[in-house]
C-alpha positions as CSV (number, residue, x, y, z in Angstrom):
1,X,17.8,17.3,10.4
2,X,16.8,13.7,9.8
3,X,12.8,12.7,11.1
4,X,13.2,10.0,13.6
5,X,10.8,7.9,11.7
6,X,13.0,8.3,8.3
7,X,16.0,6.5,10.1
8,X,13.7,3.6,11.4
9,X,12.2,3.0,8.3
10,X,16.0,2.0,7.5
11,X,16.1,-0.3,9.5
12,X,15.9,-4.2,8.9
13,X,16.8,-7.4,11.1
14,X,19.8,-9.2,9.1
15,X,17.6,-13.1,9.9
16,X,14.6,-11.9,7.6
17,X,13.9,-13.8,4.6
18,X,12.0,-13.2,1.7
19,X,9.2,-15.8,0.9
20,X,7.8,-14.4,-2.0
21,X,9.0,-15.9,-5.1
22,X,8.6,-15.4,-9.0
23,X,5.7,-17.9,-8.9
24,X,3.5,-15.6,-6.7
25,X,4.2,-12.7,-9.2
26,X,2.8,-14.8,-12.2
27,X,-0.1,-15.4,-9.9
28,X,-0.3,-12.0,-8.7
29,X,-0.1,-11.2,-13.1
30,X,-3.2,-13.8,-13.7
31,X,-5.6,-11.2,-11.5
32,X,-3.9,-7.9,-11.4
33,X,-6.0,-5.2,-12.7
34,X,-4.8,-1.3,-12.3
35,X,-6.3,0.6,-8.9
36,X,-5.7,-3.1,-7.2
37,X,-4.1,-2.4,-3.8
38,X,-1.3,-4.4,-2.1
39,X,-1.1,-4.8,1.7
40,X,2.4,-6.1,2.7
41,X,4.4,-7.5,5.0
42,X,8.4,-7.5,5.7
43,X,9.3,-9.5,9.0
44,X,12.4,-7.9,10.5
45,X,11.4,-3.8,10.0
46,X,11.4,-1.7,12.8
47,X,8.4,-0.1,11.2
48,X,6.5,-3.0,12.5
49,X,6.6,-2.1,15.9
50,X,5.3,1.5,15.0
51,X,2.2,0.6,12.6
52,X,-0.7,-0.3,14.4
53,X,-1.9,-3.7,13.3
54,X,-0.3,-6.8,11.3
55,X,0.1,-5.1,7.4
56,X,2.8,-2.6,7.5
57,X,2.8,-1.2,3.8
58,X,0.1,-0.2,1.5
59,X,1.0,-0.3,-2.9
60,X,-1.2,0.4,-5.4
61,X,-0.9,-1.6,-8.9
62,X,-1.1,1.0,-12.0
63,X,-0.6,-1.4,-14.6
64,X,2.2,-2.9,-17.1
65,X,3.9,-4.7,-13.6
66,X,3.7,-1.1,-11.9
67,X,3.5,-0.4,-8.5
68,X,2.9,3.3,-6.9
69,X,3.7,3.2,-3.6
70,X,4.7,6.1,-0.7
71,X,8.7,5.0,0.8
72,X,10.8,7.2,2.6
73,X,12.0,8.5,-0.1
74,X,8.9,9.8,-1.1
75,X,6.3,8.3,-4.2
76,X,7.9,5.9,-6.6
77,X,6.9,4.1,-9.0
78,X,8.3,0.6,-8.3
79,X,8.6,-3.1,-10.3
80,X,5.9,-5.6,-9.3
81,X,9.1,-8.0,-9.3
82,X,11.0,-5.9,-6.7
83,X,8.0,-4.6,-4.7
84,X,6.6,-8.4,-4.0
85,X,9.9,-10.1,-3.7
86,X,11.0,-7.7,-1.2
87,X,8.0,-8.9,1.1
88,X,7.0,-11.9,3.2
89,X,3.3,-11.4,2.8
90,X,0.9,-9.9,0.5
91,X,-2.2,-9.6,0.3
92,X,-3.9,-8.3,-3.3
93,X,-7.1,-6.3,-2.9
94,X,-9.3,-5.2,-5.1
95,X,-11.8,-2.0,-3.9
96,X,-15.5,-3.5,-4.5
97,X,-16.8,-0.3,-4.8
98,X,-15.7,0.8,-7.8
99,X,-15.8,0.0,-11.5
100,X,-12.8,-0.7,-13.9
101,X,-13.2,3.0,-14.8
102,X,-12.5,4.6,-11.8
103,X,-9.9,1.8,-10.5
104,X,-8.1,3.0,-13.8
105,X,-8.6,6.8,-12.8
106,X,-7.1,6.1,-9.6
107,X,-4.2,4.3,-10.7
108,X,-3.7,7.0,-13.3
109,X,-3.7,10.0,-10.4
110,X,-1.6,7.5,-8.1
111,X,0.9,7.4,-11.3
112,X,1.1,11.6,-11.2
113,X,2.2,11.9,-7.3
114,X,5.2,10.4,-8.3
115,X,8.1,12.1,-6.8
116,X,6.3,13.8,-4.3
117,X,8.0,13.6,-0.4
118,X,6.8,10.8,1.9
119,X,4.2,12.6,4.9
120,X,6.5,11.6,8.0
121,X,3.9,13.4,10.0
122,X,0.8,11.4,8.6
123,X,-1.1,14.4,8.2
124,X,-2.9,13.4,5.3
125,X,-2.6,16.3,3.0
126,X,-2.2,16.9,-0.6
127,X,1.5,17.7,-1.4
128,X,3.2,14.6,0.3
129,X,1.9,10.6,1.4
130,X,2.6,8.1,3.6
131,X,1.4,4.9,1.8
132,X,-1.8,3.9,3.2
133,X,-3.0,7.4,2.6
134,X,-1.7,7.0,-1.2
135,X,-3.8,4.8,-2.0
136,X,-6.5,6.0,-0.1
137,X,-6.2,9.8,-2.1
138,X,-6.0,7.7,-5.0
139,X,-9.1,5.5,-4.8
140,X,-11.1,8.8,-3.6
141,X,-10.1,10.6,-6.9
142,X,-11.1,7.5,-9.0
143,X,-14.7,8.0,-6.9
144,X,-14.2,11.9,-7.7
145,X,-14.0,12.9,-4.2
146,X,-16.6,9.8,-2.9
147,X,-14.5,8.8,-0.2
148,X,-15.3,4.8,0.3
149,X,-13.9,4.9,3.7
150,X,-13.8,7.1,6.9
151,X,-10.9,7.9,8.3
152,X,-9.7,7.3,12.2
153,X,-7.7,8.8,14.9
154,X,-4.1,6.9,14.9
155,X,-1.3,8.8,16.5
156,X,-3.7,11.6,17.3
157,X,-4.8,12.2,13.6
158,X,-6.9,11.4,11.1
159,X,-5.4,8.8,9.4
160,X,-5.5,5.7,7.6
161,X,-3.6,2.6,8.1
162,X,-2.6,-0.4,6.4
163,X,-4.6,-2.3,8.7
164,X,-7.7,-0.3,7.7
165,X,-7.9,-1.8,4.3
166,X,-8.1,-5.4,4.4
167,X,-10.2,-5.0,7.7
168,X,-13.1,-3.1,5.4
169,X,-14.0,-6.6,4.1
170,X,-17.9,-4.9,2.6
171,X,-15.6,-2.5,1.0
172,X,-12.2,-4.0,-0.3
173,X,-12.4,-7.4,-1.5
174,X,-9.2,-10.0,-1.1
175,X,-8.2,-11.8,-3.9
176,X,-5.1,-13.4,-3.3
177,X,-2.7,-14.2,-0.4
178,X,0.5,-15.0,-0.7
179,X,2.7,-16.8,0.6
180,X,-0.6,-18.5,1.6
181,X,-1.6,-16.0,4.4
182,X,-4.5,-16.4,5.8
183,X,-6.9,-13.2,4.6
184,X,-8.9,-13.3,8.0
């Protein structure tokens, strides 16, 4: 049987448009670093309406125009082409916390989940991911187990959410909005 939640991430309205173009990838190329994070946003998914808060996806950039991120197919490793054209907002964050050691350590960990099954029960664990909590596992290996952030209580478990990240403004640091969102 099919999870509820994998058919509604299916699920787009036909009158979104993309407003990313190739000239916010170049941009996004001129400060990307691996372990940078991407918070995203695609009008028209249902998921929207499930996700607490205004980001709805959560990407980690692992290098050579990479992206890791948790989909319901599970953990892919995705083009930064197709992952930022396929959105109308994103938001590149880069963990303050960390040095370009353990930002490469993390991407490298985020780059061995691949294939692993998407958590459609956000339980946080070890053998599947949702993608907020991707990147989350990811940047706590990097710290070697130093968790930067706590997690909350979202549909009744401990969890992380999109929102989370860009909200942790001591903690994850925004470099670059595009198309020209505003990072507040």
């Amino acid at each position: 049987m099919v999870p509820l939640t994998k058919f509604i991430g299916r699920l787009h309205s036909p009158y979104s448009r993309k407003k990313i173009r190739k000239l916010d990838v170049d941009k996004a190329l001129a400060v990307l670093k691996p372990g940078m994070g991407f918070v995203t946003r695609t009008e028209g998914e249902l998921t929207n309406s499930f996700i607490p808060g205004f980001w709805s996806h959560v990407g980690i950039y692992v290098g050579d125009e990479w992206v890791m991120e948790a989909v319901g197919k599970g953990v892919v490793k995705t083009h930064l082409i197709d992952f930022m054209m396929s959105k109308d907002q994103v938001l590149i964050l880069v963990p303050l916390f960390a040095n370009a050691e353990q930002l490469q350590k993390a991407a490298r960990w985020a780059i061995a989940q691949e294939g692993l099954p998407y958590d459609y029960e956000f339980e946080g664990g070890s053998k599947k991911f949702y993608c907020a909590m991707l990147y989350y596992a990811a940047l706590k290996e990097g710290m070697d187990g130093a968790s930067p952030f706590t997690l909350r209580k979202t549909w009744d478990v401990e969890t992380v959410t999109p929102d989370d990240l860009p909200a942790a403004r001591e903690k994850i640091g925004q470099v670059l909005s595009l198309p020209g969102v505003s990072a507040a």
